[in-house]
C-alpha positions as CSV (number, residue, x, y, z in Angstrom):
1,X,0.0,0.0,0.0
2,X,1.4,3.6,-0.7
3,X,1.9,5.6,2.2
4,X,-0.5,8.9,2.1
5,X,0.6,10.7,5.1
6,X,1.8,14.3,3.9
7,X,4.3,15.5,6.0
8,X,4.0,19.4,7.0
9,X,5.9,21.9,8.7
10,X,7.0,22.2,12.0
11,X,6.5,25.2,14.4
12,X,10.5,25.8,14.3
13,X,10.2,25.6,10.7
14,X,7.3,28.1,10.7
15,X,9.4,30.6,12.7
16,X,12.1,30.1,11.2
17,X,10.7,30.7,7.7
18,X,8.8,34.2,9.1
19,X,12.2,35.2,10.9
20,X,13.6,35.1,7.4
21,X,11.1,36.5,5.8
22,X,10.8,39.9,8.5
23,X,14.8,40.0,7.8
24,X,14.5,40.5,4.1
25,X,11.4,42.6,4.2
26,X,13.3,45.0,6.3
27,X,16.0,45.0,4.2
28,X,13.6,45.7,1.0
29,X,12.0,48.1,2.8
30,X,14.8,50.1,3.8
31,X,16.5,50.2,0.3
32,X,13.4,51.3,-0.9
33,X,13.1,54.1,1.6
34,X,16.3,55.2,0.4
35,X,15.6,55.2,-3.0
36,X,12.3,57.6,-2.4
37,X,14.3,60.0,-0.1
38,X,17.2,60.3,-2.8
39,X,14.7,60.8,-5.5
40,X,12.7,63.3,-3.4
41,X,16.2,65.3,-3.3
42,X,17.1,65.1,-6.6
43,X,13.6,66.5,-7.2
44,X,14.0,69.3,-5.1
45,X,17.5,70.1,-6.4
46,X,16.1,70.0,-9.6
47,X,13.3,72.2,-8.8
48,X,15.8,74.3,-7.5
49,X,18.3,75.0,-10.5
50,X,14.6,75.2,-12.5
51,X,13.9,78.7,-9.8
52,X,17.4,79.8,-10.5
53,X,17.1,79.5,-13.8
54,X,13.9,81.2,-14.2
55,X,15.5,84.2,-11.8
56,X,18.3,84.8,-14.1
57,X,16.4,85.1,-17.6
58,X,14.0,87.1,-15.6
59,X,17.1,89.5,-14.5
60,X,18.6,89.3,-17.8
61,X,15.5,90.5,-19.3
62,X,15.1,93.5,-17.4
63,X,18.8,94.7,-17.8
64,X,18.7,94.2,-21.4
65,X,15.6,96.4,-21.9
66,X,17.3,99.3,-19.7
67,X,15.9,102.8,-20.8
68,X,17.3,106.3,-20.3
69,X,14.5,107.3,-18.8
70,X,14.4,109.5,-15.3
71,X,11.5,109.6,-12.8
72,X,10.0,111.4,-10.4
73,X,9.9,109.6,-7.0
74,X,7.4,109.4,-4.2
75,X,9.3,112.1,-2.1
76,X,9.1,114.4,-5.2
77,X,13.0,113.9,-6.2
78,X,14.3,113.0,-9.4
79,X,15.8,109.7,-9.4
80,X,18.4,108.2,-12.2
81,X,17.2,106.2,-14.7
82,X,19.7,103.3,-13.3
83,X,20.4,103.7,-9.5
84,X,22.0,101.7,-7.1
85,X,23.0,102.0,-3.6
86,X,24.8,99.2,-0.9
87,X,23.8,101.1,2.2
88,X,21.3,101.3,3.8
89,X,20.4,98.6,1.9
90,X,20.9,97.0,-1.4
91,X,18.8,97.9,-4.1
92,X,18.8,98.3,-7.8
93,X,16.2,100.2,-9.2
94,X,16.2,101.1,-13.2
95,X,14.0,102.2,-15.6
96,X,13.1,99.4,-18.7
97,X,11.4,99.4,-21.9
98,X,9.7,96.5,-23.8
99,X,6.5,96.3,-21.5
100,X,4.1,95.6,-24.1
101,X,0.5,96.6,-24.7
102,X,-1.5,94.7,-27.3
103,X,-5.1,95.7,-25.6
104,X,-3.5,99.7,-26.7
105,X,-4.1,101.8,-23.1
106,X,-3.3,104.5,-22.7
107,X,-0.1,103.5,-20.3
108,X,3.8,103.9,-21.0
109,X,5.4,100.5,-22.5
110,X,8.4,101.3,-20.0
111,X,7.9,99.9,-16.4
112,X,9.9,101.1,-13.5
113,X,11.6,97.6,-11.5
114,X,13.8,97.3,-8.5
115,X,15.3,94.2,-7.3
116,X,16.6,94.2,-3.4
117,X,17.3,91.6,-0.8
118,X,15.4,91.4,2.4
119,X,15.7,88.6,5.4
120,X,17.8,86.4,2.6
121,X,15.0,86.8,-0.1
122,X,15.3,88.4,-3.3
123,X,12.7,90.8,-3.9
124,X,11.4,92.2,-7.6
125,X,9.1,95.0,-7.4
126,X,7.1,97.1,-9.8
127,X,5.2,99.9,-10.4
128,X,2.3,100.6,-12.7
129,X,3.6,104.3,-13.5
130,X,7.2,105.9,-13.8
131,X,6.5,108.8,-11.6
132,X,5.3,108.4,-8.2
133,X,3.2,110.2,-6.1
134,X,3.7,110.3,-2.5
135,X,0.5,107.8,-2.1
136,X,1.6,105.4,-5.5
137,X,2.0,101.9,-4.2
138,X,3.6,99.1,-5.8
139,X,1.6,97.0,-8.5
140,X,3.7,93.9,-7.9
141,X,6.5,92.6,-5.3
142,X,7.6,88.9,-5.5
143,X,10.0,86.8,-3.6
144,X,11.8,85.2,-6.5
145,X,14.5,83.3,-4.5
146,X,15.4,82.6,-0.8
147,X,18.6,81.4,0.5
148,X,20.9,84.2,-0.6
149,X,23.2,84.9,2.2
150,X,24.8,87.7,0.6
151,X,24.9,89.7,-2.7
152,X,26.6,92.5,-4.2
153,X,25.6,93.8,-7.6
154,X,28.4,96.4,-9.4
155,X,27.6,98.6,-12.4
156,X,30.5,99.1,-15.6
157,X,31.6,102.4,-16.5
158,X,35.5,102.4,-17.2
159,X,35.9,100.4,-13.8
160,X,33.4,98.6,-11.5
161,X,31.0,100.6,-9.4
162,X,28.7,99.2,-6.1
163,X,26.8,102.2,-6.8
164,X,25.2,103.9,-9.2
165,X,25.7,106.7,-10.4
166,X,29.4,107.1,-9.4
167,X,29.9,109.5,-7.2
168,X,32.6,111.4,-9.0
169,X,30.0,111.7,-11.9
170,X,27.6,115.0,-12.0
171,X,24.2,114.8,-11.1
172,X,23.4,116.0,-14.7
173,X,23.9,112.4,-16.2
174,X,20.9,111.0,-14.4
175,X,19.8,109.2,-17.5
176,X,23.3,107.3,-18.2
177,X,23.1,103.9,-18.3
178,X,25.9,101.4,-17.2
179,X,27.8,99.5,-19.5
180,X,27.1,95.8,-18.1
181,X,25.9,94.6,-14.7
182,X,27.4,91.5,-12.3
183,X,25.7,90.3,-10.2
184,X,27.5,87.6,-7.5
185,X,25.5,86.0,-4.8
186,X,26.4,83.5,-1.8
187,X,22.9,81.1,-2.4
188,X,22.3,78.5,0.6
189,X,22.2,75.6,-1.8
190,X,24.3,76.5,-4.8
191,X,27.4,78.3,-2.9
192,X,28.7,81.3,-5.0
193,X,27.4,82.4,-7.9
194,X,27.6,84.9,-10.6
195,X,26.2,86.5,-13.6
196,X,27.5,89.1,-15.9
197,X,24.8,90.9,-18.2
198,X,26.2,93.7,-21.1
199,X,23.0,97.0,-20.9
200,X,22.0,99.2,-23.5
201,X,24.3,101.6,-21.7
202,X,27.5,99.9,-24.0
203,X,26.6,101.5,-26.9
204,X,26.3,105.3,-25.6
């Protein structure tokens, strides 16, 4: 007769076999951990370099539309059509052309823009006329990048200048434009950085 006991496992075997089992899961499970947290990284890096990216085109945009074009500010003063000062604060604050208007209102196509940096943000802000009233608020003001631990922006005319317009120049040349612009910056994630744009001001 053939024998038709079936032998199964025993309880050892059992534990053994889920012992085994926990021990590879784990492993699994921690590789694939690993694999989501680098991939969430490289995301965010690459999300990163994309806001960069964006920042400078949006810079070099502005700077290569420069106009020679002074205002009046909201204290009543004439102000440069490219000014810069360091202290007490940075800003950069120009005049730029290009500002189009299909719908045809009765508005300027140049737009006044000033980039500064404020609790390690930088800061684009614009305004919706060229001369300002002592009431005239911004139109827009956008953080366009955080992390930048320190900036300086210099101006070409002959030699480099952290501020615009050089003080040995007369106050008559309000409208000159610089010949290029660099910009460096210290960024959290990307360490230094730099970028050099030629103006409108090359050609005068």
């Amino acid at each position: 007769m053939l024998d038709m006991r079936v032998r199964g496992f025993t309880l050892i075997e059992l534990l053994v076999a889920v012992a085994i089992f926990a021990v590879i899961s784990s492993i699994v499970y921690g590789t694939l951990s690993n694999i989501l947290l680098l991939d969430q990284g490289a995301r965010k890096k690459l999300q990163s370099l994309a806001d960069l990216q964006r920042v400078m085109i949006l810079i070099e945009r502005d700077l290569l539309q420069l106009a020679p074009r002074t205002i009046i500010n909201e204290f009543g003063d004439q102000a440069g059509a490219f000014q810069l000062t360091e202290s007490p604060s940075l800003v950069l604050e120009f005049t730029r052309g290009g500002y189009q208007n299909p719908g045809q209102l009765l508005r300027s196509t140049l737009k006044r823009v000033a980039y500064s940096v404020k609790d390690e943000a930088l800061i684009r802000t614009t305004w919706a006329v060229l001369d300002r009233a002592s009431q005239t608020q911004p139109e827009h003001e956008e953080v366009l990048l955080e992390g930048v631990r320190e900036m300086t922006i210099s101006a070409w005319s002959k030699e480099w200048h952290t501020s615009w317009p050089p003080q040995q120049q007369s106050q008559t040349v309000d409208a000159q434009l610089p010949g290029a612009v660099k910009i460096e910056m210290q960024l959290e994630q990307f360490g230094e950085f730099e970028m050099l744009v030629p103006t409108p001001g090359s050609s005068q």
